[in-house]
C-alpha positions in Angstrom: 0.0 0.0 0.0 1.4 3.2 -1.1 2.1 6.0 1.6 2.0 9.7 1.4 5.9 10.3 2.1 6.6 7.4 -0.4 4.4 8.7 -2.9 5.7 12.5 -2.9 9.3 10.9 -3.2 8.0 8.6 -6.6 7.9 12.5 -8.1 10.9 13.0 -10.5 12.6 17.0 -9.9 10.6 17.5 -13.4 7.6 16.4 -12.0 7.4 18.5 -9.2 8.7 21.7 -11.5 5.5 20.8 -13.2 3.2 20.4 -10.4 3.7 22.0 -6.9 3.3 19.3 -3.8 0.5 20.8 -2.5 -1.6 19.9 -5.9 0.2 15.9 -5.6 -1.0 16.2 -1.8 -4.3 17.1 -2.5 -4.6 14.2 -4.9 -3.9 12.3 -2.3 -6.2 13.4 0.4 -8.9 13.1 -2.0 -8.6 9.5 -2.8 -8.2 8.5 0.8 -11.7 10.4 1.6 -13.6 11.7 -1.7 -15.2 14.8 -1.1 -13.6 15.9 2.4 -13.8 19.7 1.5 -13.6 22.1 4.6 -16.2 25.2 4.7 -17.5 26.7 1.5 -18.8 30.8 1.1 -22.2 31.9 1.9 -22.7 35.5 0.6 -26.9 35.5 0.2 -29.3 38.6 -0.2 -33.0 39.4 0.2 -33.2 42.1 -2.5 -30.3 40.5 -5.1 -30.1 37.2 -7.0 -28.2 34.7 -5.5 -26.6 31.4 -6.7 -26.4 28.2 -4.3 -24.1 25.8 -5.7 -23.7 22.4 -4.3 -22.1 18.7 -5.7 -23.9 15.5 -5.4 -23.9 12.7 -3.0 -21.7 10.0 -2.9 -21.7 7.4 -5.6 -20.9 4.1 -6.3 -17.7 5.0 -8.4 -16.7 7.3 -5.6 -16.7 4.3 -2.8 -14.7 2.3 -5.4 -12.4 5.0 -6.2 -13.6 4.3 -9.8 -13.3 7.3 -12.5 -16.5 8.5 -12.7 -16.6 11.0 -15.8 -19.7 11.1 -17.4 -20.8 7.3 -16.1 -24.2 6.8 -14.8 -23.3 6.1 -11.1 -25.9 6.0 -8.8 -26.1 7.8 -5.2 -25.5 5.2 -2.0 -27.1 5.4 0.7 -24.4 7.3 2.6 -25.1 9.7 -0.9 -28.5 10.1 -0.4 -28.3 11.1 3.6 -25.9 13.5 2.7 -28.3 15.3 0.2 -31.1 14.9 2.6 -28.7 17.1 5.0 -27.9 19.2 2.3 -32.2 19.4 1.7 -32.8 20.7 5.0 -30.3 23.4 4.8 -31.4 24.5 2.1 -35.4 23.8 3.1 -36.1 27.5 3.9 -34.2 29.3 0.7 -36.1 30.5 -2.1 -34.8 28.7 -5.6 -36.8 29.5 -8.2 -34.8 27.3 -10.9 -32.9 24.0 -10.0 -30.1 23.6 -12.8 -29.2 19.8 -13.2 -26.8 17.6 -15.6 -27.9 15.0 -17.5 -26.4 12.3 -14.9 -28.4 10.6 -12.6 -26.3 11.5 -9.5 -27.1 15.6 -10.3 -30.8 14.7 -10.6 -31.2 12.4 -7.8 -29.5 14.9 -5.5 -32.1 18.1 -6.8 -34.6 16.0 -6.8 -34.2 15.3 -2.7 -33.6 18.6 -2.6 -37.1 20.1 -4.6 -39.2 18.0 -2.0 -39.1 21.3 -0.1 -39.2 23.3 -3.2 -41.9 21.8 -5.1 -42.9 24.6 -7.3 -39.4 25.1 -8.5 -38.5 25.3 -12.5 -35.6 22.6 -13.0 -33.1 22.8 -16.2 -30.6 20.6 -17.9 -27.6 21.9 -18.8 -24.9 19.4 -20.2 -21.8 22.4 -19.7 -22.2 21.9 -16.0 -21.6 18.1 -15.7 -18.5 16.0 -14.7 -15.6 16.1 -16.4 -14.9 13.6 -19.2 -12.2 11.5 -18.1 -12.2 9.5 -21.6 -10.6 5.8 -21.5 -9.9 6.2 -17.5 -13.7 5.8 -17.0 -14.6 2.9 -15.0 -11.1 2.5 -14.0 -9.6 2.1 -10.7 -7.9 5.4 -9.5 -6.4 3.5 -6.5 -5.2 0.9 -9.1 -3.5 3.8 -11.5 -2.3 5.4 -8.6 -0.2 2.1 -7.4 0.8 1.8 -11.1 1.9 5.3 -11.9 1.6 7.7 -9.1 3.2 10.6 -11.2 0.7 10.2 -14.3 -2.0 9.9 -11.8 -2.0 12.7 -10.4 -1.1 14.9 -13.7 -4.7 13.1 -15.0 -6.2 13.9 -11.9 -4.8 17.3 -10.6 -3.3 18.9 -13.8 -5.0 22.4 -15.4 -3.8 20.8 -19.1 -3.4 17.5 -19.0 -6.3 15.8 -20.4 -6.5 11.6 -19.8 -6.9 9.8 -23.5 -9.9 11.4 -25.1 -10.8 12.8 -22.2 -11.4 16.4 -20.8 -8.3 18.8 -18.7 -9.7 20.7 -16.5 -9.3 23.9 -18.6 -11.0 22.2 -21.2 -14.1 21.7 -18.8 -13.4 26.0 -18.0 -14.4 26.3 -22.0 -17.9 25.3 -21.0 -18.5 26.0 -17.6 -17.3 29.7 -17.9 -20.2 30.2 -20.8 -22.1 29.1 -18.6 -21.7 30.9 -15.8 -21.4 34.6 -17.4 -24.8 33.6 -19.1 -26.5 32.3 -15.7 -25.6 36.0 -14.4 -26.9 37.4 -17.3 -30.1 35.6 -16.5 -30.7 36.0 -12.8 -29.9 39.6 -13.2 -32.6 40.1 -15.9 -35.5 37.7 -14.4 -34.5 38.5 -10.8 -34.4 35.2 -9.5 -32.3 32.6 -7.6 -30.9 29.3 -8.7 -29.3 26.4 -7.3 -27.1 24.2 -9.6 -26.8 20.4 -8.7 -22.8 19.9 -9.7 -20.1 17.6 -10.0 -16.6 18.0 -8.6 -14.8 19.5 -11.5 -17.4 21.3 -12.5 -18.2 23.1 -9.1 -14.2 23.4 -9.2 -14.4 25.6 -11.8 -17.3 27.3 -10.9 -16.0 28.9 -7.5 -12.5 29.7 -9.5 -14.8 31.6 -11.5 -16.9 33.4 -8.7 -14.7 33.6 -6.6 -11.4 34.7 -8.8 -9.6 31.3 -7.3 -5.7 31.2 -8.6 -5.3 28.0 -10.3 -3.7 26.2 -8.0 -6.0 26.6 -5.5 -8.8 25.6 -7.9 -6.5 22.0 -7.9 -5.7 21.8 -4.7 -9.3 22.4 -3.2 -12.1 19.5 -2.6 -15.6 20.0 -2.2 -17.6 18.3 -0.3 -19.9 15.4 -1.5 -23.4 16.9 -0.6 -24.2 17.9 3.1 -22.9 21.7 2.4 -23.2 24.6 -0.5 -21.3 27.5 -1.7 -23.7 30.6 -1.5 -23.0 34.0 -4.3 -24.8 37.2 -4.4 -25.3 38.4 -8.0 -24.6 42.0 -8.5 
C-alpha cells in the first residue's frame, strides 16, 4: 500500500517543477476520503439574486475510487443522507430554478432537494456536468495510482493534462465559464435565484470563476460530496 511520504518521493525534480506538492498532496487526500472539502462561502441577499451551488452525493464509483466521468453512477445510501442534509439546509431558501446535468447522480441529489421546493423550475444543462475522463472511465484510480503515481495525479490534478480522449480541466473552463457569465446574465434580468446540482470539476471551476480562485487553489481544493453549498450574491 502506497504511503504519502513514499508517494511525494515517486515524483521525478521535473515532476514536481510541473506540479507544486500541494496539488500531488491534495490528490492524495482526495482519494483517501472523496469529497472531504472544509467550509465553502455563503454570501446571500434578500433584494439581489443569489446562486447556491452544491455537488452531489456519494456514488458508487466514488466508494470504489472508480473514475467516474460522465458514467451513470448512482447515489449510495451514505449519498443520499448526505443530500437529505444538504435538503434541509437549504429547506427555507427560495430557488426559483434547480439547474441539473444530464447524470443521474445531479438529478437524484435536486430532486431530494425540490421535495421542499416543489414549485421550482428545473433545467438541464450538459456544460455543468462531470468532467470527461475519456478511457480512464470505469477505471480504478487507487489501481493507476499504485501503477503510476506521477501520471495519476497529472490526470487527476493537472489544469492541461487531459487523460486519453478525455477532458483537462481547462477544457471543462471552456464550457462551464459560458455558462456561468450567461447564468448571471439571466438571474440579473428575471431576478431570480438558482441552485445548480454539480459535480466535482465542475463546481471546481465554478467557484474559480466566482470567486477569482488562482489556479492552484482551484487543484488543490475538494468539495464536499453533498451535506454543504457555496452561496454568491449576484450583482
Amino acid at each position: 500500500m502506497w504511503t504519502r511520504q513514499g508517494f511525494i518521493m515517486l515524483f521525478s525534480d521535473s515532476v514536481v517543477s510541473m506540479m507544486d506538492k500541494r496539488i500531488m498532496e491534495s490528490a492524495i487526500r482526495s482519494l483517501k476520503k472523496p469529497g472531504s472539502g472544509g467550509a465553502l462561502p455563503k454570501k446571500e441577499s434578500k433584494s439581489k439574486p443569489t446562486l447556491y451551488l452544491f455537488r452531489h452525493g456519494e456514488t458508487y464509483d466514488n466508494k470504489r475510487r472508480v473514475f467516474s466521468g460522465w458514467r451513470q453512477s448512482r447515489l449510495t445510501r451514505v449519498g443520499v443522507k448526505q443530500a437529505e442534509v444538504l435538503a434541509k439546509k437549504l429547506k427555507k431558501k427560495k430557488i426559483d430554478l434547480m439547474i441539473v446535468s444530464r447524470l443521474v447522480r445531479s438529478r437524484k441529489t435536486a430532486r431530494i432537494i425540490m421535495k421542499y421546493h416543489p414549485n421550482t423550475r428545473i433545467k438541464t444543462d450538459n456544460r455543468i456536468i462531470e468532467r470527461c475522463y475519456g478511457d480512464l472511465m470505469g477505471h480504478s484510480k487507487t489501481k493507476l495510482m499504485k501503477k503510476n503515481p506521477e501520471l495519476a495525479a497529472r490526470y487527476r490534478r493537472g489544469y492541461d493534462f487531459p487523460p486519453p480522449h478525455g477532458e483537462s480541466i481547462k477544457m471543462v473552463e471552456k464550457r462551464v465559464f459560458p455558462f456561468c457569465r450567461e447564468l448571471i446574465k439571466k438571474m440579473k434580468k428575471e431576478n431570480i435565484n438558482v441552485a445548480v446540482s454539480a459535480h466535482g470539476n465542475s463546481m471546481r471551476v465554478m467557484r474559480r470563476f466566482f470567486e477569482k480562485m488562482s489556479i492552484e487553489k482551484m487543484l488543490t481544493h475538494e468539495n464536499p460530496l453533498g451535506k454543504d453549498y457555496a452561496a454568491y450574491v449576484i450583482k
